[in-house]
C-alpha positions in Angstrom: 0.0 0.0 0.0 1.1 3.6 -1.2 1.4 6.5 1.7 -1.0 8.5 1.5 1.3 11.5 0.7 2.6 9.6 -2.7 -1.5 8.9 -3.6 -2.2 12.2 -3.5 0.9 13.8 -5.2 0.2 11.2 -8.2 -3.0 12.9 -8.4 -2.5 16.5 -8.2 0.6 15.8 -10.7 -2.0 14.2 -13.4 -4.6 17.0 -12.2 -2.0 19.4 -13.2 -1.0 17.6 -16.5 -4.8 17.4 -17.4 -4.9 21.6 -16.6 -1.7 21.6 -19.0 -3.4 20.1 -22.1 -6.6 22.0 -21.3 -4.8 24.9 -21.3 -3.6 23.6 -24.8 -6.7 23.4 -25.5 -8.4 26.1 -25.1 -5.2 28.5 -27.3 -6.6 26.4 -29.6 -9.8 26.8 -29.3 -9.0 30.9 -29.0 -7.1 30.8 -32.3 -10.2 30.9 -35.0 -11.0 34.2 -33.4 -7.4 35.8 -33.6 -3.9 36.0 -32.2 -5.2 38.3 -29.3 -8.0 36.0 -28.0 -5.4 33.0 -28.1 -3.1 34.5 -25.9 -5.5 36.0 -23.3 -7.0 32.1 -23.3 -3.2 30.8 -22.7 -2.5 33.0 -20.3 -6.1 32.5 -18.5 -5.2 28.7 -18.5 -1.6 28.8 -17.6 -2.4 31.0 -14.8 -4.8 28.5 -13.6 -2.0 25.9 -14.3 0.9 27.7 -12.7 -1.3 29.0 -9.5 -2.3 25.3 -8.9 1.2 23.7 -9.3 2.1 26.1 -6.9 -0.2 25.1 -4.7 0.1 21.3 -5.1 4.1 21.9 -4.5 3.4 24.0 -1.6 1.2 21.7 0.1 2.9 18.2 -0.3 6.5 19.8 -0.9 6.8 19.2 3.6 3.5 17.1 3.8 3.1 15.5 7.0 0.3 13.6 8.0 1.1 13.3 11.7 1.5 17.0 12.2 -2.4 18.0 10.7 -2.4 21.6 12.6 0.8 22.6 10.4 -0.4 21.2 7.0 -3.7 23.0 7.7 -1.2 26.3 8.2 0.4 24.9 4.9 -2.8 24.6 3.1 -3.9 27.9 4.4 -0.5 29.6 2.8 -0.9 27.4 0.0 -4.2 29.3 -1.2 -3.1 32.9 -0.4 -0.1 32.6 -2.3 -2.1 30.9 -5.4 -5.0 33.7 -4.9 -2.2 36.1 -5.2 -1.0 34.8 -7.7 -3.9 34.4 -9.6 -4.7 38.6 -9.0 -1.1 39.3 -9.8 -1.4 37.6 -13.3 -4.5 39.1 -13.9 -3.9 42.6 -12.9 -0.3 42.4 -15.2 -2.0 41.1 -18.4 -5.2 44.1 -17.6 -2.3 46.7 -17.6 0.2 45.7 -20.1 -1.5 43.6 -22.7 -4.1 46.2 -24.4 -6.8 45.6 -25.7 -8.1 43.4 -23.3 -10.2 40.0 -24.5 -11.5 39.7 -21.0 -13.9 36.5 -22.2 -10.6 34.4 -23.7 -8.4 35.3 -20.3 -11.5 34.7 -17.7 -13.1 32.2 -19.8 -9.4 30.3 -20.3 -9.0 30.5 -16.5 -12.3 29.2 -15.4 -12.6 26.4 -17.7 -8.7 25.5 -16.9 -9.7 25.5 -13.2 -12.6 24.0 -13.3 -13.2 20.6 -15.8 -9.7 18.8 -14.9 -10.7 18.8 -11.1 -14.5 18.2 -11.7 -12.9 14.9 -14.0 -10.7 14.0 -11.2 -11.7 10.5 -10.8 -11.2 9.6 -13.6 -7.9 11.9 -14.5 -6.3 10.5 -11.2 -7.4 6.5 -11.7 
């Protein structure tokens, strides 16, 4: 039997794989419409992407099982510093990437974020 700490790595790493090709995907997806809406859909998903590997690596980076007050504290940290992330990414490509496609960069994001953990069970085996 696996530690739990190795179960649950595996999974966030082919959570995070799955949020790489959706990323992929949706570029794609962005590209019939222009240059423009592509980006601001790579760099909705790959913020998505990026702000969850950190996550993942912050959490189960020191992951101890035994100790469950100081992974909630790293779980805690593990969010703020993806939420900031997540504003910091969005407030640079607002300011420095005019015109704005806010639907390709939002859109990107939420479907990036959202389908590869809501397929979980079946991403993760």
């Amino acid at each position: 039997m696996q530690p739990i700490k190795n179960i649950d790595a595996h999974r966030a790493k082919r959570i995070l794989i799955a949020q790489v090709v959706a990323t992929l995907v949706v570029t794609l997806l962005g590209l019939p419409f222009g240059l423009r809406p592509a980006m601001f859909a790579l760099i909705g998903g790959a913020t998505a992407t990026i702000a969850n590997g950190l996550f993942a690596y912050w959490v189960f980076g020191g992951y101890r099982a035994d100790e469950p007050g100081r992974l909630l504290m790293q779980i805690y940290g593990a969010e703020v510093l993806k939420l900031t992330l997540i504003a910091a990414a969005f407030l640079g490509a607002i300011i420095w990437l005019q015109p704005v496609s806010p639907l390709a960069l939002f859109g990107g994001f939420l479907v990036v974020q959202i389908f590869p953990p809501l397929l979980a069970n079946r991403i993760a085996g």
